[in-house]
N, C-alpha and C positions, 0 to 999 in steps of 0.2 A: 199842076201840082207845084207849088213852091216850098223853100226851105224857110224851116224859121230861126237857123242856124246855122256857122259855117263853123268847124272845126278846125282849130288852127292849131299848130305843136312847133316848139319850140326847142331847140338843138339843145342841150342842158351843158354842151361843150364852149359852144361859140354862140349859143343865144339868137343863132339866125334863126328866123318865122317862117312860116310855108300856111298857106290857107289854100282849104282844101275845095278847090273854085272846079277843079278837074279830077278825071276816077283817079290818076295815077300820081297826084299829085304827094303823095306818101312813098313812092315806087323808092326802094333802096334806101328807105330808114330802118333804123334799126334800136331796139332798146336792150337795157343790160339791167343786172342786178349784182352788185360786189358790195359782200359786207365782211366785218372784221369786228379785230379787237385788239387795241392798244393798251394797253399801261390798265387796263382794265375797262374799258371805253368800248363804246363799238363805235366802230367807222363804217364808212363805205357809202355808198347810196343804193336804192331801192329805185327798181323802174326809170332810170332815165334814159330819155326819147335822145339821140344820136342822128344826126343828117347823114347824109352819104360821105361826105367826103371826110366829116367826124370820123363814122364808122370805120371808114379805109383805112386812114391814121390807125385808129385803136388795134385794127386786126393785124395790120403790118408790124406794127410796136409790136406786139407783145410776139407774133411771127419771128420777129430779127432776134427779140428775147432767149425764146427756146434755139434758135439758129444756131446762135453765139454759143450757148450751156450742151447743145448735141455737139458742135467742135471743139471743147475742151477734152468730152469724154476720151478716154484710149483702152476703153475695156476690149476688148477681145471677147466674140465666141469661144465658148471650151468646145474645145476639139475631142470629140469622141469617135472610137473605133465604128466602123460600117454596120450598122444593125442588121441582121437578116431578116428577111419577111415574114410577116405574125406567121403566116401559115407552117411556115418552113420551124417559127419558135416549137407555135402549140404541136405538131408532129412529133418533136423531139422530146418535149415535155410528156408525151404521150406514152412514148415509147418508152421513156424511162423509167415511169411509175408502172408500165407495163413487165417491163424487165424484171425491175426487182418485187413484182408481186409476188407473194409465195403462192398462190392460188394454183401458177402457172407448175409448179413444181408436185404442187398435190395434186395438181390433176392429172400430170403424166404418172407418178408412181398407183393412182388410180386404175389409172387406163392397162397398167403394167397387172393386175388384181381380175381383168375382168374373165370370166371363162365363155362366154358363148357370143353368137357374132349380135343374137339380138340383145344380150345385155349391150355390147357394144355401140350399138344403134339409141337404143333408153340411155344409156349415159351423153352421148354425143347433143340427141335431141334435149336431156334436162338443162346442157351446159352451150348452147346454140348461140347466145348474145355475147357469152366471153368468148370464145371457141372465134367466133366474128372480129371481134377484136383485135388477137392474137394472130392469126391467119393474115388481116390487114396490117398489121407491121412486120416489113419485110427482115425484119432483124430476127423475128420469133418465131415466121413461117414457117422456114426451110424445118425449124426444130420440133413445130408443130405436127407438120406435114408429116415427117420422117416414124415418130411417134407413133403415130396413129398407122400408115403403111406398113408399120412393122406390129404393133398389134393386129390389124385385118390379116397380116401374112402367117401369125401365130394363130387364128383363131381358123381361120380358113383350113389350112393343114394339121388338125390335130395330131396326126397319123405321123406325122414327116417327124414332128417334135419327138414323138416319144421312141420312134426308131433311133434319130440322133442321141438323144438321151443314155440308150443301152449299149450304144457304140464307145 
């Protein structure tokens, strides 16, 4: 099998020839595209073939280019305070809207309403996913907990309540 052509390319820089007699005879060219527009003009050229050592020139030029424009710069990073960890945010975030829910505040003057242990049980079980919540932030537990161990203790002892009562 022969060829019935050789492909040859030409540096568009320096005009040096390369024909392509070998696989790698192309090995480390390179081409570009830079277009513009002057005074209303376009400039630039389209597709031009670059040799190697073309190529190196061009990459280094414009390399030394930015070089030069990154050591003028004297901006500074802004300095900001230490951020704490998402987790450690959304928690707090959590606990706040938690806090000031009024939910939290109706449900204990609720809880203060109820008369027998199995209402206490149906209330608890309707309100089970905030109740969950609540319990999990340890700023609302203790006040949650406390609540409720002091209704079970009111509902438990009818008797005790209403002797204290008359006293």
């Amino acid at each position: 099998m022969s060829r019935d052509r050789i492909e040859v390319r030409e540096c568009d820089r320096c005009k040096a020839k390369v024909e392509a007699r070998e696989l790698d005879a192309f090995a480390r060219w390179g081409s570009g595209t830079i277009t513009g527009e002057r005074e209303g003009r376009p400039v630039g050229f389209a597709n031009a073939d670059f040799c190697p050592d073309c190529l190196d020139f061009i990459v280094s030029w414009f390399g030394q280019v930015m070089r030069e424009r990154d050591e003028k710069r004297t901006v500074s990073a802004p300095t900001r305070a230490p951020r704490p960890p998402a987790k450690e945010i959304a928690a707090k975030l959590i606990a706040d809207n938690i806090a000031r829910s009024p939910e939290l505040d109706d449900y204990l003057a609720r809880l203060d309403a109820i008369t027998s242990l199995d209402d206490l049980q149906e209330y608890q079980a309707s309100n089970g996913l905030r109740l969950i919540e609540w319990l999990a932030d340890p700023a609302l537990s203790e006040r949650v907990q406390a609540a409720h161990y002091a209704a079970f203790e009111r509902l438990e002892n009818p008797l005790q309540d209403e002797e204290q009562a008359d006293v």
